[in-house]
N, C-alpha and C positions, 0 to 999 in steps of 0.2 A: 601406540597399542598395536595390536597382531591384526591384520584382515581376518576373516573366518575361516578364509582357503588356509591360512598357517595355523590354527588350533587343527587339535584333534589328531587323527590318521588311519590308514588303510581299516576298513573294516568296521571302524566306529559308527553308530547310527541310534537311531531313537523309534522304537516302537510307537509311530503314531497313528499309523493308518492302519485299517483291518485287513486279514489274510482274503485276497481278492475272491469271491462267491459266484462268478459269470467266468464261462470259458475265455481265454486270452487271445487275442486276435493281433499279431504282428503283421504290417506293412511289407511286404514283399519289397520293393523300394523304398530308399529314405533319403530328403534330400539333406539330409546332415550327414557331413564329409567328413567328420570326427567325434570321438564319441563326446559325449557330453559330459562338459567338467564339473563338478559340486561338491563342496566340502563335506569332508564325511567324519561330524562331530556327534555329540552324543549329547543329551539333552542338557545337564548340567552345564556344557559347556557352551551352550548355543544363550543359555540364561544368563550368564556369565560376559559373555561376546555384549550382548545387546545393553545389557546395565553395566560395563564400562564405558559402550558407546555413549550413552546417556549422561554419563559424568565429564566427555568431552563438550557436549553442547552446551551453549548459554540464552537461557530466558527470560522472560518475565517473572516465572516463580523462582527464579535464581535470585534475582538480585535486580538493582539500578538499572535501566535499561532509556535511555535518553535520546534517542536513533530522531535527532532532529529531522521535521516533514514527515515522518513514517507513524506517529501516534502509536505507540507501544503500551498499550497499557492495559492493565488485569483484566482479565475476559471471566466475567462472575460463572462460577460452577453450575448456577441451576442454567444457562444458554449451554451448555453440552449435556446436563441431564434430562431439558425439555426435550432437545434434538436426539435424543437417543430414544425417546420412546418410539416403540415397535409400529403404532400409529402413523409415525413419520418416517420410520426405514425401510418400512415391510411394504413398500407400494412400488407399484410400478408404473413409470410414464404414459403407459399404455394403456391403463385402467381406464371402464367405462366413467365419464364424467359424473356420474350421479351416484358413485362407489366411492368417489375423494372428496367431498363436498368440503370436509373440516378443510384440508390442504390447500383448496381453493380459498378457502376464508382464511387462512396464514396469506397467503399471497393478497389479495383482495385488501387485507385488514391494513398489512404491511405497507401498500401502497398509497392508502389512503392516508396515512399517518406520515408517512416521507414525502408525500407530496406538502401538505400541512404544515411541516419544517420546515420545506424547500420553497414552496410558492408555486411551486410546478402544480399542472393540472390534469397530467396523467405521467405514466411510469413502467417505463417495461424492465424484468428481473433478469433478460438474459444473458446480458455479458456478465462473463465470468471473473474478470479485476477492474480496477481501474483502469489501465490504458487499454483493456477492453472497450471501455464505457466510452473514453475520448472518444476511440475506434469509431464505436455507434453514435456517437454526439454528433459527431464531423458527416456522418453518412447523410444522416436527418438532414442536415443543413444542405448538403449538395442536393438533396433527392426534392429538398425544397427550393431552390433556390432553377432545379430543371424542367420540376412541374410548372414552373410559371417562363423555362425558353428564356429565364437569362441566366444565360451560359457562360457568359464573358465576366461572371464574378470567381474568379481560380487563386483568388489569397485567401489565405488566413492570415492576421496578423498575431502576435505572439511576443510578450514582454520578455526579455532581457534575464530576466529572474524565476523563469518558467521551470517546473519540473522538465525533463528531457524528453518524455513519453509525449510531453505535446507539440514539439516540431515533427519526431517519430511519427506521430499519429496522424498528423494533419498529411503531411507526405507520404502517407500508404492508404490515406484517404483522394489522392490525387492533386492536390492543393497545394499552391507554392505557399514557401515560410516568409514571412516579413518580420523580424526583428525590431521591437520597439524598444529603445530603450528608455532605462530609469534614469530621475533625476537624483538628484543629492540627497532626497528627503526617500529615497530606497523605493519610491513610489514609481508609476507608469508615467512617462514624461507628455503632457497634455500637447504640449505645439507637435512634436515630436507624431505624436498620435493622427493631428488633424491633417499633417501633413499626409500619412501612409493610409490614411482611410479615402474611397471614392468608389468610383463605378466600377472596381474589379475587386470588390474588397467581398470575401463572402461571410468572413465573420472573425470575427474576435475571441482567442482561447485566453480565459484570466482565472487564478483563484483571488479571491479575497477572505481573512488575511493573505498578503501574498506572501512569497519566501522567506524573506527573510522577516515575517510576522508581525506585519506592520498591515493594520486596516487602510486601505487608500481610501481619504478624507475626498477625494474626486470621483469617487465609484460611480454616481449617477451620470455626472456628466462623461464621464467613460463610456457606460453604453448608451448615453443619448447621441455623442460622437456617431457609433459605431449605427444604431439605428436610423439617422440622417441621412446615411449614407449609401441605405440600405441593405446593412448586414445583420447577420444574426449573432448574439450574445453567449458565449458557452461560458458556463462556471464550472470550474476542476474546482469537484468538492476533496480536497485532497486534506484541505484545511478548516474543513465547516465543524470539525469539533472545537473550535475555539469561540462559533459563534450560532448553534443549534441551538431552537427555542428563544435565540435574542434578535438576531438580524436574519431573514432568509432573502438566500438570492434572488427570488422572485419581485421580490421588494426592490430588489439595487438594481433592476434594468435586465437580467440574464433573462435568457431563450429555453435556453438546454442544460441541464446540469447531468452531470454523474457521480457518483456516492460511492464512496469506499467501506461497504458494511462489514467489511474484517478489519478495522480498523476504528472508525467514526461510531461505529454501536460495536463494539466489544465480543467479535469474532476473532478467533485467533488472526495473527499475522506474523507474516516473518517466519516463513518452513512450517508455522501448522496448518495452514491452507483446509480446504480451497477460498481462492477470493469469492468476492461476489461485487460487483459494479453497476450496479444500476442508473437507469438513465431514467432522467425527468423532462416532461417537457412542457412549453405550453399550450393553448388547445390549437393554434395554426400549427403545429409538429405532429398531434398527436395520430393523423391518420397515416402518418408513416414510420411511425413505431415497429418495430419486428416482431416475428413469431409472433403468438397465442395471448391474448388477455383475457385475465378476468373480467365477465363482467354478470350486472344485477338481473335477471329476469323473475318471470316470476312461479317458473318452474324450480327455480335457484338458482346456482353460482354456472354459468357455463364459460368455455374458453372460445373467442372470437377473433381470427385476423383481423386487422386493422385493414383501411378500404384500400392503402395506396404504399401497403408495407414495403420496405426495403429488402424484406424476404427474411430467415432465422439467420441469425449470428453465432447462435447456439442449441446444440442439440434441445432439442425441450423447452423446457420452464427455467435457468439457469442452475445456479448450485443451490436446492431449496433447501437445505439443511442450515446454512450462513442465513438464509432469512428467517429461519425458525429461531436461530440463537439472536437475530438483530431482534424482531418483534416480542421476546423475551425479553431482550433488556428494554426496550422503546415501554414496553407493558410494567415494567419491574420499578425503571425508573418517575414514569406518567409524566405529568403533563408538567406540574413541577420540578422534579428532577432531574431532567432534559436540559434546560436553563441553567440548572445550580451547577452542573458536571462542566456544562461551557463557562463558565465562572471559576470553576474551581483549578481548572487548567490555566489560564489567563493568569488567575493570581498564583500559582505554581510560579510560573516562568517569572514573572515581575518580581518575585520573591528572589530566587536562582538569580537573577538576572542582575538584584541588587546588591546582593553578595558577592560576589563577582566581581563587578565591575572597578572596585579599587585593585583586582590582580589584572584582569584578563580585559584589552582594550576592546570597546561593543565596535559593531559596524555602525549601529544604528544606536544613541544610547537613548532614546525617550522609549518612554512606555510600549512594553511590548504587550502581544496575544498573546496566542500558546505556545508560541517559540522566538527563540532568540538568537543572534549570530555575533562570535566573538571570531576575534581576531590577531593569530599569531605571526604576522609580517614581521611588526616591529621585532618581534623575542628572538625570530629567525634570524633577520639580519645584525642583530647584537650580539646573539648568544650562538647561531648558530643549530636553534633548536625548531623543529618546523610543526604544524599540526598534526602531520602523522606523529611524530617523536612523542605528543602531547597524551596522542590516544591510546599510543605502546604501553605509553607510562600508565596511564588510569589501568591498565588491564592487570597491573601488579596491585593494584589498589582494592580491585575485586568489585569493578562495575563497567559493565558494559561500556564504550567509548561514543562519544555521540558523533554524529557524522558529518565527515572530514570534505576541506574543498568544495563545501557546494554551498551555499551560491555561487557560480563561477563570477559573480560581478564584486563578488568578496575574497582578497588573496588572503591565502592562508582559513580558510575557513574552517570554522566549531561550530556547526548549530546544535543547539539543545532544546529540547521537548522533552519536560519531565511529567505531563500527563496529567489529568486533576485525580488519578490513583493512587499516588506517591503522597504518604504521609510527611509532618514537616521534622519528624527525626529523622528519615529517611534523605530528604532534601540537606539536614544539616552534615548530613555524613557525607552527601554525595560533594557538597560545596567544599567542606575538609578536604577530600582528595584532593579535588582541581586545585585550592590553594597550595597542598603540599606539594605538587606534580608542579605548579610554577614557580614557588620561592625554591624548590630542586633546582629547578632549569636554570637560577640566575646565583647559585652556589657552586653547581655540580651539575653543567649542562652532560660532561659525558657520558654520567651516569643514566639520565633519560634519553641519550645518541644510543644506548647500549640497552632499555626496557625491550621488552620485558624480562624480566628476571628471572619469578616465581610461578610463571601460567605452565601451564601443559607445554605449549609449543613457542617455543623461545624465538626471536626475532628472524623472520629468511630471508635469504637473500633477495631483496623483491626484482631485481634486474631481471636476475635468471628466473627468479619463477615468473616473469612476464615475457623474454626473450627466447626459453626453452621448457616449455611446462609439461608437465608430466600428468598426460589426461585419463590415463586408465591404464590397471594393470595388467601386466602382458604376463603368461605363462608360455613353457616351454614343456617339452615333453618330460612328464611326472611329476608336474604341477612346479616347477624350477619357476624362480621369477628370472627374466629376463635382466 
């Protein structure tokens, strides 16, 4: 399709603003060195421009979307029609305290309830994503670990099968990475473990289920390792929608947790942003919590620094709108339906996962959670057809591709999360593709070497687009592309 700079031309424009009513006041200097470039289209065409753009994306209300570890799933209508009332847009940060009371009790209400889930004892709202939340998880832990002058605890330790944001995290939290690995059974390897825990160890990052969506039957004695030792416990809620309302981490030994609420309670994700990460803790973390809390008095709801805070991590309150749409659904679904949504994901995948497995060989083939990891080694080195080639081909099929090469402790990797959203006609169509994308591959492998076919943009050269990429467009004088 055309950028916007190519529609239109000289002189075209759209009537939208009013004929200016205040005398014009031009800057005698300016430090723009040329004049300013802007396409100069006319309104049909700008409507035009934008609703083809739209027909290039893929979402959730497109279609199949399976984005294994990323929890892709239908965000209900009324979490953006709650969040759009004028009550919740129309404020400002800066309001006196006894002007936002409702807002406060969004906040207040939200945290009492995600701690509930989590087992945590308090909760601050303002990191902005997930590896925000790590960010502030890992702070707490050092800021605890300095108030008490032992200094000489400088690891985190860190399984094998970790999202990638928590070596990232721990390392720009100041902390060296320790590498644990998994045993055979895709779990955290226990000797392995007691060996890299001791007097320098400051804490331990794990989700459970972990990666490759297998609940670790060792969880306790995991963080009782880690607590012997004198470290502190973080849980990357990255995967607690497979186990919200049935198991919380507070329960399995964790310190700290952080909550992905564009994702785990039914906030957009994946480009419709913004995140929201919030961090949990228990009551020895909680007076170094950041920024502003709610809390109860009896003039009302006021916002209070914490005694020994780490200072704001974010402007404000975090992104309060992702928590108006989380405590919408946390409200919509109650105390009941909380439970059944983490049920209803679990048995998704066990469902996928069992169809499947007479095509596509498992990493892991017992009983999974909410996601699952299949594996194209074998197909690659037979047929010559590899996971990428897998996911090209599903894109002719007309459903999002699930995502590729990760676990790195898995070669060739598929994992798939199809969401407790996805109906089970939906699941049977999505299982039809996969199967027809592999009995392809071992007929007509070069037909899937050559997917996709029939999408918008047909297979690139991935070399060059990684070798030599093409990050923004360059004009020349009269708008000439480069």
């Amino acid at each position: 399709m055309k950028l916007i700079f190519e529609r239109g031309g000289e002189g075209q424009s759209c009537t939208i603003l009013p004929k200016c009513d205040v005398p014009e006041l031009s800057l005698e200097t300016s430090a723009r060195k040329k004049e300013l470039h802007l396409p100069q289209v006319c309104e049909n065409e700008i409507s035009r421009h934008y609703t083809e753009l739209a027909k290039q994306v893929y979402g959730i209300n497109h279609g199949f979307y399976p984005l294994g570890s990323c929890t892709m799933k239908y965000n209900p209508k009324i979490d953006e029609e709650i969040a759009a009332w004028p009550e919740f847009t129309e404020i400002h940060p800066l309001q006196p305290q006894e002007t936002v009371q409702g807002c406060l009790e969004v906040l207040n209400t939200a945290r009492k309830y995600l701690c509930e889930i989590t087992g945590m004892d308090d909760m601050t709202f303002q990191p902005a994503a997930g590896a925000h939340g790590e960010f502030t998880g890992l702070l707490l832990i050092k800021a605890y670990h300095q108030s008490r002058r032992d200094t000489g605890r400088t690891k985190i330790l860190i399984p094998d099968s970790a999202h990638g944001t928590n070596p990232a995290s721990a390392v720009m939290a100041g902390f060296q990475v320790v590498n644990i690995p998994s045993g055979q059974d895709g779990c955290v390897d226990l000797e392995k473990l007691k060996e890299a825990a001791g007097k320098d160890t400051a804490g331990l990052m794990l989700t459970n289920p972990n990666t490759v969506g297998l609940f670790d039957k060792n969880i306790q004695e995991i963080t009782s390792i880690i607590h012997e030792a004198g470290g502190i416990t973080y849980y990357d809620g990255a995967n607690l929608n497979a186990v919200m309302g049935i198991a919380r981490p507070g329960d399995m030994g964790f310190d700290v947790v952080h909550l992905n609420l564009h994702k785990t309670f039914a906030a957009p994700h994946g480009g419709g942003g913004p995140g929201s990460g919030p961090v949990g803790c228990k009551s020895f973390l909680k007076e170094f919590l950041p920024g502003l809390q709610p809390r109860e008095e009896e003039k009302g709801l006021t916002l209070q620094a914490p005694s020994r805070s780490i200072g704001a991590v974010k402007a404000f309150y975090g992104n309060f709108l992702v928590v108006v749409k989380a405590l919408t659904y946390l409200l919509m679904l109650g105390k009941e339906g909380i439970p059944q949504a983490a049920e209803n994901a679990v048995l998704n995948a066990n469902y996928m996962m069992h169809k499947l497995k007479a095509f596509y060989p498992m990493a892991y083939p017992e009983p999974c959670m909410h996601e699952f990891v299949m594996s194209a080694e074998k197909l690659k080195r037979e047929k010559g057809v590899s996971a990428v080639d897998i996911a090209k081909a599903l894109q002719d099929c007309g459903i999002h591709p699930p995502t590729m090469y990760f676990p790195l402790i898995v070669h060739e990797a598929l994992m798939i999360e199809p969401t407790e959203t996805e109906s089970r006609e939906t699941l049977d169509q999505a299982i039809e593709a996969f199967c027809r994308v592999w009995e392809k591959a071992q007929e007509e492998p070069e037909k899937i070497l050559s997917s996709p076919h029939y999408s918008g943009i047909k297979r690139p050269d991935e070399v060059q687009a990684a070798r030599k990429p093409v990050l923004r467009y360059r004009f020349l004088a009269g708008a000439e592309k480069e």
